[in-house]
N, C-alpha and C positions, 0 to 999 in steps of 0.2 A: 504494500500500500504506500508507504514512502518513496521508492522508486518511483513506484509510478508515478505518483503526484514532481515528481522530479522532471519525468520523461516528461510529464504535461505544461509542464513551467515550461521547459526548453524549446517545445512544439510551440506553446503559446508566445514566444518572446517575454516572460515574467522575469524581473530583474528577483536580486534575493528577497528585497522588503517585498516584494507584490507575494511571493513563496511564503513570506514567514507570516503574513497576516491570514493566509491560508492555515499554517501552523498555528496559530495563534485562534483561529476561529474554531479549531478541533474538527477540521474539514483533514488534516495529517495526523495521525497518534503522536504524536513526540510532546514528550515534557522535556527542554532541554535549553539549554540555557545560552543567551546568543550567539557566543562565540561557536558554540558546538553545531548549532543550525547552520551559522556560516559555512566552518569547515566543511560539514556534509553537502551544501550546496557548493562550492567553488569546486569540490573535489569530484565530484560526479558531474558535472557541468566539462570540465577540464579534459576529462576521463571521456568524456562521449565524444566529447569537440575531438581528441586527440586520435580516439578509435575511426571519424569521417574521414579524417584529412590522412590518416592509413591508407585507409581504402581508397578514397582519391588515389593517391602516390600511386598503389599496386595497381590501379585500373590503367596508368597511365606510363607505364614502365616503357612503350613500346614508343614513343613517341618523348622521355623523359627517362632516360634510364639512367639516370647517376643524383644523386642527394648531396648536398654542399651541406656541412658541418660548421653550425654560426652558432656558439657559446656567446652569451651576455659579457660575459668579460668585466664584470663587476668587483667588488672586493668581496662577494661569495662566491663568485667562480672557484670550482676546486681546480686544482691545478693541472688534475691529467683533462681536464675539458677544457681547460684554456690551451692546453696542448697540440687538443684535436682543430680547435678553431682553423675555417680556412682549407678544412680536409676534404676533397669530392671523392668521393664513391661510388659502385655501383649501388641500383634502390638493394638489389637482394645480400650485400656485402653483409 
């Protein structure tokens, strides 16, 4: 039931406050406390967006076949991904 009302947020274009007033109305079971709502929405929102843009890539292997390696390069960049930064690949590497 959670999920789904996740999957329906995302269908619907629902930002997180639109999701959590849903939560909040007892239209989602969760008692949980904002921070914890948030995480579970950014993180399955992230998680689906990142599972399309797979499938994008592999649909389009044939026409696009190599992936370019771009780390943020922040001061959390761990070091072997700043490493990578700058790396092309093939998609199935």
């Amino acid at each position: 039931l959670v999920y789904r009302s996740l999957v329906d947020a995302m269908a619907q274009g629902q930002n997180f406050e639109q999701w959590r007033a849903r939560v909040a109305a007892g239209e989602v079971p969760l008692s949980l406390p904002r921070y914890r709502l948030e995480t579970i929405f950014r993180t399955t929102m992230q998680a689906n967006y990142s599972r399309g843009l797979g499938e994008r890539v592999l649909a389009n292997t044939r026409t696009h076949p190599y992936l370019l390696y771009s780390a943020v390069n922040d001061s959390r960049t761990r070091p072997g991904h700043r490493a990578m930064h700058g790396i092309i690949r093939p998609v199935n590497d």
